[in-house]
C-alpha angles and dihedrals in degrees: 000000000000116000111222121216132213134218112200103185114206136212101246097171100175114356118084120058103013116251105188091189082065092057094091134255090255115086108245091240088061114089126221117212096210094051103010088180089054088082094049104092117188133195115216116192117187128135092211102096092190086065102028093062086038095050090037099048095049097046079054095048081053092061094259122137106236132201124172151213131193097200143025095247086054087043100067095038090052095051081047092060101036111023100222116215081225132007113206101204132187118226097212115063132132113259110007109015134210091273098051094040090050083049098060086040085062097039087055109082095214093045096036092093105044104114105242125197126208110232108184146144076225112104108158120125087240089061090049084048095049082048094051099042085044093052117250113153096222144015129215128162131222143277071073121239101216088194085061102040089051095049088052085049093055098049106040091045084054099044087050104050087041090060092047087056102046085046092046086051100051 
């Protein structure tokens, strides 16, 4: 018997490759009071194609931006370029990793306060550990809980934009 296979094609908008012209006229930092989550843009880096299109479409379907990287060394050019409002990393990735990629993000002054959350298959307590001491700002495991993921969004975008505007008022 001849097995049939089937080819679902998905909606991928801006995600891969990076198109920087479909990134929107606003600045991300600008709000918008119809879609408040239409200015965040996020960056998610994972080599795994499978998670990257699942995390990314729903973020998009949640009204996110989203831009994305399959690697750490791509990671790190593509925050350069867009300067994400929150970058969701895997820790596990050939050539620079989650953990080294999130390193030189720190290490860049105009990267170094973009919250940054941990998304990874890894869930001992000495990964947790290596994501803390390398400065992400949250750690969630996969499969992953969008409920979750979306709560940790929320909060860290907040905290964050709280902190610029303090800074810019002072």
């Amino acid at each position: 018997m001849k097995r049939q296979s089937t080819i679902i094609f998905l909606n991928v908008k801006e995600t891969t490759p990076l198109d920087l012209s479909k990134l929107g006229g606003k600045s991300s930092h600008e709000k918008s009071a119809s879609d408040p989550q239409a200015d965040y843009l996020l960056l998610v880096v994972d080599d795994s194609i499978d998670n990257l299109t699942v995390t990314s479409l729903y973020l998009q379907q949640n009204g996110y931006r989203v831009a994305t990287a399959t690697n750490g060394e791509e990671a790190v050019t593509v925050a350069a370029l867009i300067k994400p409002d929150l970058i969701v990393m895997d820790l596990a990735m050939p050539g620079v990793d989650g953990l080294e990629s999130t390193r030189q993000i720190r290490q860049n002054e105009s990267l170094k306060d973009i919250p940054v959350i941990a998304l990874t298959a890894f869930s001992t307590e000495g990964f947790r550990r290596a994501a803390h001491d390398t400065g992400f700002d949250g750690y969630l495991t996969k499969p992953v809980d969008f409920a979750r993921l979306d709560d940790l969004i929320g909060r860290l975008i907040g905290l964050a934009r709280s902190a610029r505007n303090s800074r810019s008022e002072s």
